[in-house]
Structures are given as structure tokens and as C-alpha cells.
RODO-2510 file (C-alpha; in nm, 4 decimals, decimal comma):
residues 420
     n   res          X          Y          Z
     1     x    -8,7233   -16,8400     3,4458
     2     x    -9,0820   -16,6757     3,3874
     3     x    -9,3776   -16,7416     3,4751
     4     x    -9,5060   -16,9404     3,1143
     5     x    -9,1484   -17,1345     3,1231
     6     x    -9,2384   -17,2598     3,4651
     7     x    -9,5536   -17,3824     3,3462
     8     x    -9,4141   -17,5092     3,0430
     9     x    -9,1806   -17,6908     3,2357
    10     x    -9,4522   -17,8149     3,5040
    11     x    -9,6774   -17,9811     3,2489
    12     x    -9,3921   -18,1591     3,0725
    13     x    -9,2695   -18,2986     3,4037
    14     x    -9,6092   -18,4135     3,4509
    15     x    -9,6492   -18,5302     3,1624
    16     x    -9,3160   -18,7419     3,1995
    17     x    -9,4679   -18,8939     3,5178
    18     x    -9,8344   -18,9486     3,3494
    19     x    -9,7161   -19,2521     3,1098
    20     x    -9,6075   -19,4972     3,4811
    21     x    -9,9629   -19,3848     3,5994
    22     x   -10,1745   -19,5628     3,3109
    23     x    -9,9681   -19,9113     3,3306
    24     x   -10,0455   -20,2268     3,5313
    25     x    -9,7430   -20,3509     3,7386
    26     x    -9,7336   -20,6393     3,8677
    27     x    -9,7568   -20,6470     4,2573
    28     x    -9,4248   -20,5502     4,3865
    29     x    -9,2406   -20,8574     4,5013
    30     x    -9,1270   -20,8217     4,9000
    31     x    -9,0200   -21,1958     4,9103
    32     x    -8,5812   -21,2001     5,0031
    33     x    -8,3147   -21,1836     4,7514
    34     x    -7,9940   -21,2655     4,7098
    35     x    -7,6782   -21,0537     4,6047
    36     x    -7,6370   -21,1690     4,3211
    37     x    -7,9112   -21,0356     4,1886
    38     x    -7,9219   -20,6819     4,3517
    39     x    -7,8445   -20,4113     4,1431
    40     x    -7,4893   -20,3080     4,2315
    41     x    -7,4579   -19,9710     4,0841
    42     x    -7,7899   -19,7891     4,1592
    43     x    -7,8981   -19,7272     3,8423
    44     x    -8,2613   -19,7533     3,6467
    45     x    -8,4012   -19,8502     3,3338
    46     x    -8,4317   -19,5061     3,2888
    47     x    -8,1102   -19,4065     3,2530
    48     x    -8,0433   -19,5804     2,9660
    49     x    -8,2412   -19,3072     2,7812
    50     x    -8,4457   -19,6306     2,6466
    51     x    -8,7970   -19,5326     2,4433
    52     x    -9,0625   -19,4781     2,5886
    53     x    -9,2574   -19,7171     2,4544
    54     x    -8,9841   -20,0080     2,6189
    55     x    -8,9454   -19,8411     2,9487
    56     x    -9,3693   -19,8915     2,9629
    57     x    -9,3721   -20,2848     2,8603
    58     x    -9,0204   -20,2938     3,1719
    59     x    -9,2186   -20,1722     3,4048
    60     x    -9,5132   -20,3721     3,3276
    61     x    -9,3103   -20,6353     3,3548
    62     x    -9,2177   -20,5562     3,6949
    63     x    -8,8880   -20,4906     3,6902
    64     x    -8,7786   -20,2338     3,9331
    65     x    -8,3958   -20,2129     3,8940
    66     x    -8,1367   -20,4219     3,6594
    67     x    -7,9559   -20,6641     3,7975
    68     x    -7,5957   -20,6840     3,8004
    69     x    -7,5424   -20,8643     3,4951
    70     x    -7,8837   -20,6338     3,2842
    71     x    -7,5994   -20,3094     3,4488
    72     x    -7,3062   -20,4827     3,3015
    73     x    -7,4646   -20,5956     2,9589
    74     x    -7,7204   -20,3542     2,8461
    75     x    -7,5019   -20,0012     2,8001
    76     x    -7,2055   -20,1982     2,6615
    77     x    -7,4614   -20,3956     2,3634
    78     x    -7,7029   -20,0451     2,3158
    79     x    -7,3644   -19,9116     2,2086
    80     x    -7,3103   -20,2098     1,9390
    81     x    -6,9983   -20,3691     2,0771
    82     x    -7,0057   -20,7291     2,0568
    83     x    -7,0360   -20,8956     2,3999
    84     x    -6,9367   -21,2426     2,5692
    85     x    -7,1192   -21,2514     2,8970
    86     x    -7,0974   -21,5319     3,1475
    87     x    -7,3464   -21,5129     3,4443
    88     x    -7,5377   -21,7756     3,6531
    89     x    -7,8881   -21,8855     3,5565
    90     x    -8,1339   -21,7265     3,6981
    91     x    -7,9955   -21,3862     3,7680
    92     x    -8,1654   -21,1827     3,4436
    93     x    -7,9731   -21,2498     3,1355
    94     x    -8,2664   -21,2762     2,9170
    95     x    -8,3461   -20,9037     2,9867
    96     x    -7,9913   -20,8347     2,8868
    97     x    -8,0149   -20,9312     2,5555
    98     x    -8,3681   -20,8895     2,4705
    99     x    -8,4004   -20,4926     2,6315
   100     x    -8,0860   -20,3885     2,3842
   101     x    -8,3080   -20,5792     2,0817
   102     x    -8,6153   -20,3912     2,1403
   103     x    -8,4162   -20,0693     2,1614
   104     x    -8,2220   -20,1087     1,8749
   105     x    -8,5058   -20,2975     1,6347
   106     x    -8,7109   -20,0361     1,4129
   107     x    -9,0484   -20,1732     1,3297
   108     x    -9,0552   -19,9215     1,0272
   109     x    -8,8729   -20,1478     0,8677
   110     x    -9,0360   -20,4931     0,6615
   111     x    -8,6617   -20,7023     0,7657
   112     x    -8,5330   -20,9380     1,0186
   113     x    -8,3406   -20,7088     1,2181
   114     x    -8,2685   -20,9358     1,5452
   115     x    -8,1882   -21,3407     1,5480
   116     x    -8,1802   -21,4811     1,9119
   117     x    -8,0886   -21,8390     1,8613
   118     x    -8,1336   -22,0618     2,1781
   119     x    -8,0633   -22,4881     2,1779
   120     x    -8,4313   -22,5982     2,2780
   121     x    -8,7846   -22,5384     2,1407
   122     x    -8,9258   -22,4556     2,5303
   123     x    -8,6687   -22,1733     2,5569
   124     x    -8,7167   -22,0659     2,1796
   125     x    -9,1301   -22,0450     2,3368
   126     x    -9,0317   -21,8617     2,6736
   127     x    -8,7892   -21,5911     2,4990
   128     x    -9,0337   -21,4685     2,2186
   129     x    -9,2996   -21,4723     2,4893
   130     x    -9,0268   -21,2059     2,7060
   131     x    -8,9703   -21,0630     2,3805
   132     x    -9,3908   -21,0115     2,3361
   133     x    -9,4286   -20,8871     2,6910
   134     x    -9,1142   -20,6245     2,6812
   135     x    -9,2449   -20,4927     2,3354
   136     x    -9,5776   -20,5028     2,3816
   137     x    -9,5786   -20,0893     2,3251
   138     x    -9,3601   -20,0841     2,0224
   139     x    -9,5775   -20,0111     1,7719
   140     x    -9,5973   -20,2793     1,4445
   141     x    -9,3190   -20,4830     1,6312
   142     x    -9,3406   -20,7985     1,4867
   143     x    -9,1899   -21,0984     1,6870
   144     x    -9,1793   -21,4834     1,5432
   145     x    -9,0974   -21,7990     1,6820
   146     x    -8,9649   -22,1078     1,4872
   147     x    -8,8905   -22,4586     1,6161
   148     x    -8,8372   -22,8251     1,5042
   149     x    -9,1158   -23,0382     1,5195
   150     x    -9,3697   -22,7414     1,3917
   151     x    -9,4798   -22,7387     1,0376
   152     x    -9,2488   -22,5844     0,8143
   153     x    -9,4847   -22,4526     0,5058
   154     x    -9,6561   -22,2346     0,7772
   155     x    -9,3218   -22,0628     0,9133
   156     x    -9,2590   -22,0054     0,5703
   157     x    -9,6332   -21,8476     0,4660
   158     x    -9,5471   -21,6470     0,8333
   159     x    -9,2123   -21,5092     0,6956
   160     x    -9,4201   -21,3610     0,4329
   161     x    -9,5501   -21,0905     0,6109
   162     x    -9,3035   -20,8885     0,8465
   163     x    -9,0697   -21,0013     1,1103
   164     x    -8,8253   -20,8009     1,2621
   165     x    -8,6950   -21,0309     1,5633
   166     x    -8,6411   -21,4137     1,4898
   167     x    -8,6426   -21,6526     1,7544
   168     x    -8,5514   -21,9696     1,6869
   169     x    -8,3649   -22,3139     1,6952
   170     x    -8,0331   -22,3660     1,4940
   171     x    -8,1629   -22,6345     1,2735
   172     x    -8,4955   -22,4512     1,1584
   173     x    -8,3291   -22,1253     1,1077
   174     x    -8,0809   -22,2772     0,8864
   175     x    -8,3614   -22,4594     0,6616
   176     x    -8,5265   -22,1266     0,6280
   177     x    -8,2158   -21,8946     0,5246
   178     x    -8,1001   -22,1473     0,2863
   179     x    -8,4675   -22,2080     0,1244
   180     x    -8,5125   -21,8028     0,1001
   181     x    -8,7482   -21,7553     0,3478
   182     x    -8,5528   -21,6391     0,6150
   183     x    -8,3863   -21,3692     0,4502
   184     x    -8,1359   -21,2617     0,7089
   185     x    -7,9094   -21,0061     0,5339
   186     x    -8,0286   -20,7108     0,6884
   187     x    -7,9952   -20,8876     1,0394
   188     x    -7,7599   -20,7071     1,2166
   189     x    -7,8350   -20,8439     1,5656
   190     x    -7,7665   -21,1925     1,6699
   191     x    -7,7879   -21,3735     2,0284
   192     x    -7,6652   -21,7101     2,1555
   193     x    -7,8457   -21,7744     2,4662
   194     x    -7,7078   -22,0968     2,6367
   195     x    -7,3953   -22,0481     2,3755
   196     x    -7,2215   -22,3362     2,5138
   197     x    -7,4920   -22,5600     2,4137
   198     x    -7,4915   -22,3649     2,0838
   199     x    -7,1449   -22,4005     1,9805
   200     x    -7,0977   -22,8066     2,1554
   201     x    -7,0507   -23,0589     1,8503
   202     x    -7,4004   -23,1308     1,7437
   203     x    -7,4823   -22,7394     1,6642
   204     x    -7,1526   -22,6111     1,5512
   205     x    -7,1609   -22,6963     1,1587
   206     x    -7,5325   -22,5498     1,1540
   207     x    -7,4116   -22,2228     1,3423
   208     x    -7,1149   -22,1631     1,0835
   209     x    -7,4128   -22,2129     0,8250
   210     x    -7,6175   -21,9394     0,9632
   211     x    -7,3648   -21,7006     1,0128
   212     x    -7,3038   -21,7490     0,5998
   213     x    -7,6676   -21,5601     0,5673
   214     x    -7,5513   -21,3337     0,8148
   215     x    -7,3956   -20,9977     0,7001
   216     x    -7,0649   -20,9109     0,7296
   217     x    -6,8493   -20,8847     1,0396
   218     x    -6,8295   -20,5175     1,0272
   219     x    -7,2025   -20,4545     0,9814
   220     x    -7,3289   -20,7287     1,2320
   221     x    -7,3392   -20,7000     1,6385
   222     x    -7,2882   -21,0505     1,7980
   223     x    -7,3879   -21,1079     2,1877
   224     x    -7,3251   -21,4081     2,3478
   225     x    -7,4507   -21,5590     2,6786
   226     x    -7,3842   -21,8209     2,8955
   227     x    -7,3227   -21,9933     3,2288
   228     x    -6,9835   -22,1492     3,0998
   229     x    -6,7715   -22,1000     2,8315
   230     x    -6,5604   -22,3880     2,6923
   231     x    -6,2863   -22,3742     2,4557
   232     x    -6,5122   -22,3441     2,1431
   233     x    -6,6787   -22,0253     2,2641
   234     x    -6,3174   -21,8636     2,1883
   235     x    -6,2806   -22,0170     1,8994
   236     x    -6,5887   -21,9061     1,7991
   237     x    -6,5029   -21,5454     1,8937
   238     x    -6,2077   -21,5384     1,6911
   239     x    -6,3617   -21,6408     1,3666
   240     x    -6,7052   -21,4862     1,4231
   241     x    -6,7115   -21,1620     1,6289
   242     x    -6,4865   -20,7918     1,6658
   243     x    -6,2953   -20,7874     1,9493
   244     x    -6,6037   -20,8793     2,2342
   245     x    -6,6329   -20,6952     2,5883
   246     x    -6,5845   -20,9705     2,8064
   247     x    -6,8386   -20,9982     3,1050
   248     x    -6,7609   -21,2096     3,3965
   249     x    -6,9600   -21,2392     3,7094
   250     x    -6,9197   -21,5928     3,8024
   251     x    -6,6686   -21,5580     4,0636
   252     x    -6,9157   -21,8820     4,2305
   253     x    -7,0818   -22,1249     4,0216
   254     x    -7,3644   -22,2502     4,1806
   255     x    -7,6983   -22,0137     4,2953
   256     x    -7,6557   -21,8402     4,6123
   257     x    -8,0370   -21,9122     4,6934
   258     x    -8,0062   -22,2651     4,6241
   259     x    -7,9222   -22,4625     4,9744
   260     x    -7,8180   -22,8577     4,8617
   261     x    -7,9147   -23,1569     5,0402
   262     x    -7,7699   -23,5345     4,9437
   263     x    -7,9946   -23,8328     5,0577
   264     x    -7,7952   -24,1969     5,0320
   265     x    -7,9890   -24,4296     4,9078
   266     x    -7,9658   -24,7681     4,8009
   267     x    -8,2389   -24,7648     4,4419
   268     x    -8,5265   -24,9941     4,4767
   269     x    -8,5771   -24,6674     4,8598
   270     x    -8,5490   -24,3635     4,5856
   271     x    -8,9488   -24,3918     4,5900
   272     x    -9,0081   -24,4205     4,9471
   273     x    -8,7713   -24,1856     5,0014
   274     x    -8,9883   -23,8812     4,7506
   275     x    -9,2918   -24,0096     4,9087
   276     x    -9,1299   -23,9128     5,2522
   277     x    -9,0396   -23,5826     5,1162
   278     x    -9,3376   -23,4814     4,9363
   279     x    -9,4947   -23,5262     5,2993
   280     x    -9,2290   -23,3236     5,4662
   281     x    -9,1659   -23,0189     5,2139
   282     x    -9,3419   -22,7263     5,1836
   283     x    -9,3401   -22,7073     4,8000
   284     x    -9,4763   -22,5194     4,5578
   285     x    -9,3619   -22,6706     4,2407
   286     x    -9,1280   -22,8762     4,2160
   287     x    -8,9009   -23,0235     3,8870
   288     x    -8,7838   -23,4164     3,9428
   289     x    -8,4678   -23,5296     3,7197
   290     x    -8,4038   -23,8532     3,5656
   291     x    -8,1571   -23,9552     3,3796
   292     x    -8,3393   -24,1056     3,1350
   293     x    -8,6710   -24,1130     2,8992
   294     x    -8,8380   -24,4561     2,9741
   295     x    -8,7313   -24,3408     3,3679
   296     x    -8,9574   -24,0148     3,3449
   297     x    -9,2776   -24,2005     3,2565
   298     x    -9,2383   -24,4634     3,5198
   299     x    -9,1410   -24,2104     3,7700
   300     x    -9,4505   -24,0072     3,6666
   301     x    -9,6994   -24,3215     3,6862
   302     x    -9,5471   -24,4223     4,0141
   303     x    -9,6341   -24,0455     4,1266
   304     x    -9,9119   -24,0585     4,0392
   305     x   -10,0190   -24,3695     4,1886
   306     x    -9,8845   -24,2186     4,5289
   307     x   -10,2139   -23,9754     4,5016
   308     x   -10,0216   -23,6617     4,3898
   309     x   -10,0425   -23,4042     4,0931
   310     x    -9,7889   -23,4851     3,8508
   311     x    -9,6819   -23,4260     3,4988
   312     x    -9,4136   -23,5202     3,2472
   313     x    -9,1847   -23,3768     2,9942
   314     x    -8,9051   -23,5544     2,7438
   315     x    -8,7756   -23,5175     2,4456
   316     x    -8,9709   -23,8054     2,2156
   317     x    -9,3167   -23,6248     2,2802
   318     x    -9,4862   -23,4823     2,0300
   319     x    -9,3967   -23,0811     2,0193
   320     x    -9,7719   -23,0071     2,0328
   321     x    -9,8310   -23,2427     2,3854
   322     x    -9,4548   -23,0842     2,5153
   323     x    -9,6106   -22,7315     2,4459
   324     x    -9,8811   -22,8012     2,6452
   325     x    -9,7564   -22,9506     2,9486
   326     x    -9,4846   -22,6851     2,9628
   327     x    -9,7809   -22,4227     2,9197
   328     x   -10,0071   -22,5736     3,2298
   329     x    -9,6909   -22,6265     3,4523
   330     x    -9,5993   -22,2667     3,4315
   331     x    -9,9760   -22,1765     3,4801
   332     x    -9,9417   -22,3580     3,7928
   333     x   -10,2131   -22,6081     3,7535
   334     x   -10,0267   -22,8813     3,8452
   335     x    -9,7112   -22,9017     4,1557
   336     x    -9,4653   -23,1428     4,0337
   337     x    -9,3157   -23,1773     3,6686
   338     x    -9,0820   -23,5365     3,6273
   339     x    -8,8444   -23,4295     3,3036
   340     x    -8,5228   -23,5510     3,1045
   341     x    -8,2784   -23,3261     3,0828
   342     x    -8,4375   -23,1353     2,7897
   343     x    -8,5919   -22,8147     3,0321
   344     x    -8,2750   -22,7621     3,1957
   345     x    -8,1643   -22,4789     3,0010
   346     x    -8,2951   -22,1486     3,0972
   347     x    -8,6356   -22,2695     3,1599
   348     x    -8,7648   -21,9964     3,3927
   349     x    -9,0499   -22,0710     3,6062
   350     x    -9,0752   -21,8494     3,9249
   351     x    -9,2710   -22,0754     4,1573
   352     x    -9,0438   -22,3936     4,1181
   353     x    -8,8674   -22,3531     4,4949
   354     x    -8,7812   -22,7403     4,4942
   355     x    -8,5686   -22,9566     4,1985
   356     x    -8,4906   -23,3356     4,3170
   357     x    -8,2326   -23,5855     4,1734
   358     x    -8,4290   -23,8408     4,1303
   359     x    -8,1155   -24,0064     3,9713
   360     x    -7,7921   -23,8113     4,0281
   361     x    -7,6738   -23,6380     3,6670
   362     x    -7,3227   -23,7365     3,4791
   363     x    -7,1556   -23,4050     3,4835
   364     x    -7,1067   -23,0909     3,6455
   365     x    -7,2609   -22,9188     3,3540
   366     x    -7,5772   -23,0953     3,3802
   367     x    -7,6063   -23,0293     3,7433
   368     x    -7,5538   -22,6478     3,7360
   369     x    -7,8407   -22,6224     3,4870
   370     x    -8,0375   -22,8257     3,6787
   371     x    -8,0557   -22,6793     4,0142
   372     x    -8,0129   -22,3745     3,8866
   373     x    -8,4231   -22,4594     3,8303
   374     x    -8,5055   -22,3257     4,1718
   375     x    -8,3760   -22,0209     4,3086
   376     x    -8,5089   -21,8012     4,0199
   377     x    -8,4039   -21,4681     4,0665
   378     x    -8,2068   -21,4615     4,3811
   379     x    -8,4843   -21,6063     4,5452
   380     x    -8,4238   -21,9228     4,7813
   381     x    -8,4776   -22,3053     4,6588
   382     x    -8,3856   -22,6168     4,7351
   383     x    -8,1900   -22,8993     4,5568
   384     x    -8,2083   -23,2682     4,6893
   385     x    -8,0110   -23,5311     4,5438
   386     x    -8,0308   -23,9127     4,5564
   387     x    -7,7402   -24,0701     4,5366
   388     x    -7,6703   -24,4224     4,5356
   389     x    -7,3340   -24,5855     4,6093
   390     x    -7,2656   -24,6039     4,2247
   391     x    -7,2991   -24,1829     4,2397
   392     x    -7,0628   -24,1423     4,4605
   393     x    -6,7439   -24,0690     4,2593
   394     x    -6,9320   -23,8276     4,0860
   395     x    -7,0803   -23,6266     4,3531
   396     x    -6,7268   -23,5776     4,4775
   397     x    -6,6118   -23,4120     4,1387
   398     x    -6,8937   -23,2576     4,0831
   399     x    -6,8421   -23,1064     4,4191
   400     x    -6,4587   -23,0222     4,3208
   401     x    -6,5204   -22,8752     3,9987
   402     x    -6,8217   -22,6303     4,1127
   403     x    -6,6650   -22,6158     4,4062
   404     x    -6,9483   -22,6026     4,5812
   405     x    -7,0832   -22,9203     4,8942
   406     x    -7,3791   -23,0743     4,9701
   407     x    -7,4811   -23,1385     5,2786
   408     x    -7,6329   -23,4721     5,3871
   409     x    -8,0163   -23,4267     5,4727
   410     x    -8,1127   -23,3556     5,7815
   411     x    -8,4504   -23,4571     5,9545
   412     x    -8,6315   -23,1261     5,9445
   413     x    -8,5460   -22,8963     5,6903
   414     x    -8,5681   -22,5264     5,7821
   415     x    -8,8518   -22,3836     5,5654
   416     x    -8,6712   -22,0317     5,5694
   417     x    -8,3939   -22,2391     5,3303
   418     x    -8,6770   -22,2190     5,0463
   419     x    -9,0161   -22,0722     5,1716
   420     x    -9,0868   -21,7549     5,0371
***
């Protein structure tokens, strides 16, 4: 090699090193993981040959290394196969999806090019905001976000102007195809994040009305995620998508991280008894579960009352006050959120190392989802339970059917169980 190759070569390399210089990573995060979430296969982001401009807003991001389900997912959808992927909340599947959408999505372009569909306005909010932060490089990338409950004259002046990824509710996304506004026919891309939620009886008839403003099989890549699949994901397959690469990597349901306590308690001691803990915990957030609206607001005032920082969340709020309680949670200016089941799904806030049972859920589902609130990211939470004696048939096949136990409480908890 001579001596002007060499130097040729020298500058390049440098030059190849330069662009991780000029970013702003996040501190590097020392706190324990668990295996679940450890990448299996020694690979980087780089090896993906992803551009440039992606690789920048990853690291930024600070992720070091996929995790085993981003190593599974990413090289199997950059190649266009269709994909069914189950894998435990928690562990990175929004970075599986979204990483192959930024890749693949050309900004050149004036067209919806990408549709990630999700089941609840606060994860439609938290997926364009990935989607914002991952891109944030690609030059004219233009990402929008449409929900229920948001004015629909203004998503249509938006759609107007360019949009090349679409995230969105079922419902709204099927008003705006069929009024002309979405105009999906050059949208070749389409997620279902939480798919078993997207394809359970109340979405299905709007999903096989979206997919009629979709184009056809051959020209369309479908990926779809999830913690479980029932029955009507395969049915969905079969009529919707080419012969999917099946990923798997729930050989356990429940979060590794996530150590489960039961308290039995008789109802009118269920206060006493968070009062107690609240005292006792080290927590940094915390998300409380009832079972039902009118039970979140009373739970909240009687909170309250107790002399500690405490919001709400449900579904009857108005989208704007739901927005902006989800908003100051995450910002962390305020410790404990009391919430319906509406933020169970993939709501991903890092600092929530405690979830409580206020009142114990109905199904195995339910409870997955909801303890899979702490524990983000292989790191360690906690899940506490009340049960009464009406709860106890269906802690026992809840148990069976994750199989998975909780332990009864004991009277010190050991603060390595959850304490970064």
C-alpha cells in the first residue's frame, strides 16, 4: 500500500470515528440487568450497515448493543420478510420495529411509507416520540401522530403536507383512509404493536378495513409484535401476511427483574396496608392498579389525603388532561400514578421500580401487562398484590397459567430486589 493510500485510508477511518465524537449520549447506564435483555450474539448496531444518519440518533439514544429480541427482529424485517415476534414487555421491541422503519423510509418521497398501529392513544404518543428521537438525523423525515379524542379537521390540514411514518390508533386511521386523507397506497410498511389487543373483537373489523387501503400482499411488509398471541393472530396471518418468520423468545412469561409479593387482606386494610408500604419502600415511582374508574379517583383522593404526591389516569378523561398527566409522570414530577387498566400496554417509563395491586386484576393477560410496568429493561422491580379472600381463585390460575408464584410478603423487603 503507498504512502498517499495509507493516508487516504487514515483520514477516512477517522473520519468514520469523527461522526460518535460530535453526539450527546446519554450517561452510560451501570445499574444490573437481566438476561433477557443482554445481547446474546455480540453484535452492534453497526453491523447492520444501517445509515449513518440512524446509527447517530441510536447512539444518542443510548443504546449500546441490541437486545435479544432488536438481534432476532431487525436483520430478518431490513430484509422485508414479514415477521410475527412474541417477546416480553420491556425487553426492546419498540426498537425492533421502529430501527427497520427509519432504515427503510425515504424522506425524498411526499407518501406514507410506514403505519405503526398500536391499541391506546399514550402508546400512539410514546412510539412517535421513539420514532422522533431515533430519526432525529434523517433529513426531511416527517413523523405524525393521530389519536381519538384529538380534533380531526387538524389531522386532516396535517396530512396535507408530508408524512412518511403514521402512527396511530385503529379507529382514527380508518376515518382518515376512507375520507382521503390518509392516503395509504404507497404504504408498504405496517406494525401491530400490542397485536393481540389489535386483532381482540373490538379492533378486528376496523383492522380488515385498513388493510383494504393497504396495497397488495405482494408489495406490502407486515410486522407484528406482541407478548401473546391468541388464536386470531394466526388467523390473521393467514389472510393478511406471506409466509411470516416466526420469533419466539418467551420460553417464561413473566419479567425476570420483577420479584412478586402477595399481601392478604381483608378490603376496608387495602389502605392501611399502602400507607404501611409507602413508609417501608424505597420507591421511585410507582404505578397503583384498580380495577375500576370511580376506584382510581377515590384511591387518588385517599392518597392524597395520606400527605403524598399522587396523580391519576383513566380512560373517561379528557385526552388533553390524560396527555398531561402522562407527560409530568414520565418527567418525574410526581412519585406515584393510581390508573385503570388503560397504561398497561407498553407504557415505558424507566424510573417506575414499584407497580401495586391495589385490587387484584381478572386475568392473566391483564396481570402480565401490568407488572410488566416495573422492571423496564431487564432492570429489577417489584410487584405487590392485594388480594382479598374473593381473589383467591384467581391468583392460583393466574399463577398456573404464567406459571410463575408469588410469594407472601415478608416484613423487610430486600432493597437489592428493586433498588437500582
Amino acid at each position: 500500500m503507498s504512502a498517499q493510500t495509507q493516508q487516504n485510508q487514515g483520514q477516512q477511518n477517522q473520519q468514520e470515528g469523527d461522526w460518535r465524537t460530535a453526539l450527546h449520549a446519554p450517561p452510560k447506564d451501570n445499574r444490573k440487568k437481566t438476561d433477557d435483555v443482554i445481547s446474546r450474539r455480540n453484535v452492534n448496531f453497526e453491523d447492520y450497515f444501517l445509515k449513518r444518519e440512524l446509527l447517530m440518533g441510536i447512539f444518542e439514544k443510548g443504546f449500546e448493543k441490541p437486545s435479544p429480541i432488536q438481534e432476532e427482529a431487525i436483520p430478518i424485517a431490513l430484509t422485508g420478510k414479514d415477521v410475527l415476534a412474541r417477546a416480553k414487555n420491556g425487553t426492546g421491541k419498540t426498537a425492533s420495529f421502529i430501527i427497520p422503519v427509519l432504515e427503510k423510509v425515504r424522506p425524498d418521497l411526499p407518501s406514507i411509507q410506514a403505519l405503526l398501529l398500536v391499541p391506546t392513544r399514550e402508546l400512539a404518543l410514546q412510539t412517535a416520540q421513539v420514532c422522533k428521537e431515533l430519526g432525529k438525523h434523517i433529513r426531511g423525515l416527517e413523523v405524525m401522530v393521530t389519536t381519538g379524542g384529538t380534533t380531526l379537521r387538524d389531522d386532516i390540514m396535517r396530512l396535507m403536507s408530508p408524512v412518511h411514518i403514521l402512527v396511530a390508533t385503529p379507529g382514527r386511521v380508518a376515518d382518515l383512509a376512507s375520507k382521503g386523507a390518509a392516503k395509504l397506497e404507497q404504504c408498504n410498511m405496517v406494525v401491530l404493536d400490542e397485536a393481540d389487543k389489535l386483532l381482540s373483537p373490538e379492533f378486528v373489523e376496523l383492522m380488515d378495513e385498513i388493510y383494504r387501503f393497504l396495497p397488495p400482499l405482494q408489495r406490502r411488509q407486515s410486522l407484528l409484535f406482541s407478548a401473546t398471541f391468541p388464536i386470531t393472530i394466526k388467523d390473521f396471518a393467514q389472510k393478511y401476511m406471506k409466509d411470516p418468520y416466526q420469533i419466539n423468545l418467551m420460553d417464561e412469561l413473566t419479567l425476570k427483574g420483577v420479584t412478586q409479593f402477595y399481601a392478604f387482606v381483608e378490603e376496608r386494610q387495602k389502605i392501611h396496608c399502602l400507607n404501611t408500604l409507602f413508609n417501608k419502600l424505597q420507591i421511585n415511582q410507582s404505578i397503583i392498579f384498580c380495577n375500576s374508574v370511580n376506584r382510581v379517583e377515590l384511591l387518588a383522593r385517599k392518597i392524597t389525603e395520606l400527605g403524598y404526591s399522587c396523580y391519576y389516569i383513566h380512560a373517561r378523561m379528557q385526552q388533553q388532561h390524560r396527555n398531561r398527566v402522562f407527560h409530568d409522570f414520565r418527567q418525574g414530577n410526581c412519585r406515584n400514578l393510581v390508573c385503570s387498566d388503560l397504561i398497561t400496554r407498553g407504557i415505558d417509563i424507566q424510573a417506575v421500580n414499584v407497580v401495586i395491586n391495589f385490587d387484584f386484576p381478572k386475568s392473566a393477560e391483564t396481570y402480565l401487562h401490568r407488572i410488566g410496568r416495573s422492571g423496564r429493561f431487564g432492570h429489577l422491580g417489584l410487584a405487590i398484590n392485594f388480594v382479598t379472600y374473593e381473589d383467591r381463585g384467581n391468583v392460583l390460575r393466574i399463577e398456573e397459567e404464567l406459571d410463575t408464584s408469588m410469594k407472601p410478603i415478608p416484613p423487610e423487603i430486600d432493597p437489592e430486589l428493586y433498588v437500582a
